[in-house]
C-alpha positions as CSV (number, residue, x, y, z in Angstrom):
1,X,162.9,99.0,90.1
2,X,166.2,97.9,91.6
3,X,166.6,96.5,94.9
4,X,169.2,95.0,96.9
5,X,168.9,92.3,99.7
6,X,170.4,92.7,103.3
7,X,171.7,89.9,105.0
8,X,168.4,90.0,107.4
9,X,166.0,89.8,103.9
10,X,165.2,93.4,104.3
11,X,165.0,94.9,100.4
12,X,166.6,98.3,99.8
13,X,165.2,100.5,96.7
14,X,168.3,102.0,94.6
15,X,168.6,103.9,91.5
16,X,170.9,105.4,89.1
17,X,170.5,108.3,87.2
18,X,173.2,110.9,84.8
19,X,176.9,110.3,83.7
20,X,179.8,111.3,85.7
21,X,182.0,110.9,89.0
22,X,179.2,108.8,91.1
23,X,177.9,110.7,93.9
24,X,175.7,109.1,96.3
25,X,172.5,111.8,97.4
26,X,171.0,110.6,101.1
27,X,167.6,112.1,102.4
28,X,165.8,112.5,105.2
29,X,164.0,109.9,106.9
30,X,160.3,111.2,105.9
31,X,161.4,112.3,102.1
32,X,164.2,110.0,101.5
33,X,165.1,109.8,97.8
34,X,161.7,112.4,96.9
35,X,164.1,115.1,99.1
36,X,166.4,115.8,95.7
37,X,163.5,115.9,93.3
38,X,164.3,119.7,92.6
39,X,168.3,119.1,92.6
40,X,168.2,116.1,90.4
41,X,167.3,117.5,86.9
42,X,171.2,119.7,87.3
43,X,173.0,117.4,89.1
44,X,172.2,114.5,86.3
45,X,174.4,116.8,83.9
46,X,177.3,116.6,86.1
47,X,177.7,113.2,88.3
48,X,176.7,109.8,88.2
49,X,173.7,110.0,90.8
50,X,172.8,107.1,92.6
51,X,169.5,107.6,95.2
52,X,168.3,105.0,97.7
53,X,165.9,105.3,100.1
54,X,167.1,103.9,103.4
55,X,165.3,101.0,105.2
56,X,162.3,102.2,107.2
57,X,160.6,104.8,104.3
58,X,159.8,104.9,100.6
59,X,160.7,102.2,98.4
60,X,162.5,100.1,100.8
61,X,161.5,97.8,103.3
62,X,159.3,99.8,105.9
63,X,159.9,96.7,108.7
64,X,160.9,98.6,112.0
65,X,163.5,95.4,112.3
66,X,166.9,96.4,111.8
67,X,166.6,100.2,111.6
68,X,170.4,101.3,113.0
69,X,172.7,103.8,111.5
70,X,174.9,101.0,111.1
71,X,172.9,99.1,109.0
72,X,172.1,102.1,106.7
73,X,175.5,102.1,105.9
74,X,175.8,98.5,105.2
75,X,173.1,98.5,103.1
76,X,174.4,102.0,101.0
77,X,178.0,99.9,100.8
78,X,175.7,97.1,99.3
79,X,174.3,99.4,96.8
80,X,177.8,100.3,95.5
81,X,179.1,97.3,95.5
82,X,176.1,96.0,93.2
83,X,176.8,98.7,90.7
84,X,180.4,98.8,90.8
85,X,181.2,101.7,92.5
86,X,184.8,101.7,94.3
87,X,184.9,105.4,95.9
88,X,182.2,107.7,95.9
89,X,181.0,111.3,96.9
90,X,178.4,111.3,99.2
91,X,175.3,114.3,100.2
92,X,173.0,114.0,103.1
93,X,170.5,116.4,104.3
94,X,168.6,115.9,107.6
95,X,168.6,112.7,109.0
96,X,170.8,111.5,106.2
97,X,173.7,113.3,107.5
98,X,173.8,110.6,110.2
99,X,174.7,107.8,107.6
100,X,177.5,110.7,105.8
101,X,179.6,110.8,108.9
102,X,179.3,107.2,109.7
103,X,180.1,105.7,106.1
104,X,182.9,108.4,105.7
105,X,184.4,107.1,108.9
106,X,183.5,103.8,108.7
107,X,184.3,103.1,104.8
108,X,187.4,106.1,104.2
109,X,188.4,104.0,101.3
110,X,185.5,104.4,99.6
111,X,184.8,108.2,100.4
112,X,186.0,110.9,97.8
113,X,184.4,114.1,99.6
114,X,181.1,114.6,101.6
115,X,178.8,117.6,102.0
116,X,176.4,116.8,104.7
117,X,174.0,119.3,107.1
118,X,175.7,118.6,110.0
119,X,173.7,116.3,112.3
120,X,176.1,113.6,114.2
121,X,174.2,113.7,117.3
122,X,170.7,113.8,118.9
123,X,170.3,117.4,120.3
124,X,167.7,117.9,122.8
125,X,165.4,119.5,120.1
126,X,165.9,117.0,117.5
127,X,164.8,114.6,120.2
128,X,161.8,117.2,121.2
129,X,160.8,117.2,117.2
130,X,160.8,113.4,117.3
131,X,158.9,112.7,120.3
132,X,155.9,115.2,119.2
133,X,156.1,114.0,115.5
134,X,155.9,110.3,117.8
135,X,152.5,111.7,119.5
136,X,151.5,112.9,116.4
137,X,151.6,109.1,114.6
138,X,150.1,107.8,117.5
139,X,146.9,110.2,117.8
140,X,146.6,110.4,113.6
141,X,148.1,107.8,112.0
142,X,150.3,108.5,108.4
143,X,150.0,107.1,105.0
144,X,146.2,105.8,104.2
145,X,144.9,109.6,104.1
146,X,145.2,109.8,107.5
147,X,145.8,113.6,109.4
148,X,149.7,112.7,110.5
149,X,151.2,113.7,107.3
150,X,149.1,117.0,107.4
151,X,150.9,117.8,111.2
152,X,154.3,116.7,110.8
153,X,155.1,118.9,108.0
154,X,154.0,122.0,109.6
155,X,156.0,120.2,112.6
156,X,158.8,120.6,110.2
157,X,158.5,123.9,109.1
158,X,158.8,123.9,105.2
159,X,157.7,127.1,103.6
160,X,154.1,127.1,102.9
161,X,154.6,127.3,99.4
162,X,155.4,123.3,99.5
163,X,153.6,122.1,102.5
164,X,151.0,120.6,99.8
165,X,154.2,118.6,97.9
166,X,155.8,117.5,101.4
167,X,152.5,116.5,102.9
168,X,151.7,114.3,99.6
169,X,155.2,113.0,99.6
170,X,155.0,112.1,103.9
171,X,152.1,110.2,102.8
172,X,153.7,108.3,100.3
173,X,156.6,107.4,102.0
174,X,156.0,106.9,105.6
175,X,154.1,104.0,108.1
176,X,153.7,104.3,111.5
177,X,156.3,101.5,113.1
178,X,158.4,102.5,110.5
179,X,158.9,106.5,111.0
180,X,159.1,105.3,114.5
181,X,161.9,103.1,114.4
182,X,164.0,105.2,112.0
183,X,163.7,107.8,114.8
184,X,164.5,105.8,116.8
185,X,167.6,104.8,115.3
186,X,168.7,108.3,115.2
187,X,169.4,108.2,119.0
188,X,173.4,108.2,119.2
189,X,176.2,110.2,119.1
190,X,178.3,109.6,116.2
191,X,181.7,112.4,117.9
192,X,183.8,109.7,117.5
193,X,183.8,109.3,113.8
194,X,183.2,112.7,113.3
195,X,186.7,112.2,115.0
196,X,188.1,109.5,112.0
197,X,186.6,111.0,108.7
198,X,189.5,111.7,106.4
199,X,187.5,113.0,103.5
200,X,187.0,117.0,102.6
201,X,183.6,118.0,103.8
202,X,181.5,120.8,103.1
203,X,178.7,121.6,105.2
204,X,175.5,123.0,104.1
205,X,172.7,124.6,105.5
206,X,170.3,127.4,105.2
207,X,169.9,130.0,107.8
208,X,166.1,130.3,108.3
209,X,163.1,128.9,110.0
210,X,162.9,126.0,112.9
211,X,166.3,123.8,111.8
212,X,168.2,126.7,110.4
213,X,171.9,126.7,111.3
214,X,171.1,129.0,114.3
215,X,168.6,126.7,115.7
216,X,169.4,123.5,118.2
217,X,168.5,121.4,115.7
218,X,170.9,122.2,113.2
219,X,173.4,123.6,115.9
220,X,176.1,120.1,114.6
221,X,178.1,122.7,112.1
222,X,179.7,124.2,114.7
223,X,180.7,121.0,116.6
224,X,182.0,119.9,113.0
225,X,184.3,122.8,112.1
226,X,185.8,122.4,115.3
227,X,186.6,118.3,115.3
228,X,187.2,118.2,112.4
229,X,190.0,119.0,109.7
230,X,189.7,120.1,105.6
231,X,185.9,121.4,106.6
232,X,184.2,124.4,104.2
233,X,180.9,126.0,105.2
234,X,178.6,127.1,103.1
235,X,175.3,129.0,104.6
236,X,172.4,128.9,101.8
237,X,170.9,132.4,102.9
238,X,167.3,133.0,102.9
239,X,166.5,129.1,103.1
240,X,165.4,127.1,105.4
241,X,167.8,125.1,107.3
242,X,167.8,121.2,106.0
243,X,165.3,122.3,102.8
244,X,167.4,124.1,101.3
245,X,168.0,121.4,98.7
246,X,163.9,122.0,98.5
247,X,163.6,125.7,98.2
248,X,166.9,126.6,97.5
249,X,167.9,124.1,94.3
250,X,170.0,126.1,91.9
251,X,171.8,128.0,94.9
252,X,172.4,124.9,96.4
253,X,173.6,122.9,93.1
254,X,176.4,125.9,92.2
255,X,177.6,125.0,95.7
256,X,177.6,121.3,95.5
257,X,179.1,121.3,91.6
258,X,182.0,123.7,92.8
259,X,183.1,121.6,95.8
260,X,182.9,117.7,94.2
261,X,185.0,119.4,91.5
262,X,187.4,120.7,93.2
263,X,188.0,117.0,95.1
264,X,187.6,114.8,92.0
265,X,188.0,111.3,92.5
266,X,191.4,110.3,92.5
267,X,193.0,113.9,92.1
């Protein structure tokens, strides 16, 4: 499988999948690239799909060296420049909303539109949710069959139908030092370049459970509409705030389609 190699020697897992305008698709920090396995089979039919699993999870170097939003975005601009990609639309869900905002403010030239769930900023129950899912590592370990996968995804608050599929997917994904320092990470406050993005955005969210867009936790769309200009909202109903691209695929794909469509590259 394809990797690139950061200036520090960390390794970066990448891959491409279906024909059309590239768009990039950005996980969470626990699921990473395993988040779009139910949007992936329709999206294929309509963009270019590049996945990558950021540093700290998955495929990718799991080192807790070098973990900063910053360098997630180095390391996606990496990717495209490998493959040849000049100007890109880019998702995020979760976590991965972090490195939307700060690649579409920190790399405008190469940012066609962005559909992200909002999250620029560590809200005090985001950083709640961290430091329990923290305790949890510490008391029960992850990956290795150990109980911490079990507990952070009913931390989480996926719909039991798919606790079983998270859980096995936590445990494929995460390490202790690593979950940690991608958390960790994830402490800043990206306002300002919420400030500089350029690029139409769309954000999407579902408006159920624990990180529903009426929760703390997924409280950023507001912030967003306001700071920001060219901003569409589109509220996934009956899903549950950042799995909606989980639960919610086809729902969530009619959305995604329409937008990147109607801000095609170079139109």
């Amino acid at each position: 499988m394809p990797h690139i190699m950061s200036h520090d020697g960390k390794k970066t897992w990448y891959d491409v999948v279906g024909e059309g305008e590239p768009l990039v698709l950005i996980g969470g920090s626990s699921l990473v690239h395993r988040q779009w396995d139910f949007m992936i089979p329709i999206l294929q039919d309509h963009f270019r799909v590049i996945l990558y699993d950021q540093r700290g999870a998955g495929l990718s170097d799991r080192s807790p060296e070098g973990i900063t939003v910053d360098q997630w975005t180095d390391d996606l601009k990496e990717i495209l420049d490998r493959i040849g990609i000049e100007k890109a639309h880019i998702m995020g869900t979760s976590n991965g909303s972090f490195i939307v905002v700060h690649f579409a403010a920190r790399y405008p030239e190469r940012t066609a539109s962005i559909i992200h769930y909002g999250m620029y900023k560590s809200t005090e129950q985001f950083s709640k949710v961290s430091r329990i899912g923290e305790r949890i590592i510490d008391e029960f370990g992850v990956g290795n069959g150990s109980m911490g996968a079990y507990y952070l995804v009913r931390l989480y608050g996926i719909p039991p139908l798919y606790e079983e599929w998270e859980t096995n997917r936590f445990e494929e994904n995460l390490s202790p030092d690593g979950w940690k320092a991608m958390h960790a990470a994830l402490d800043v406050d990206l306002t300002e370049d919420l400030q500089r993005i350029k690029a139409p955005q769309l954000i999407l969210i579902g408006d159920r459970g624990s990180l529903s867009k009426d929760s703390d936790y997924g409280s950023g769309w507001k912030d967003v509409l306001r700071l920001c200009s060219d901003v569409e909202l589109a509220v996934i109903h009956g899903a549950e705030g950042t799995y909606c691209v989980v639960t919610h695929p086809a729902e969530v794909a009619k959305e995604v389609i329409a937008f990147f469509r109607t801000h095609r590259i170079g139109s």
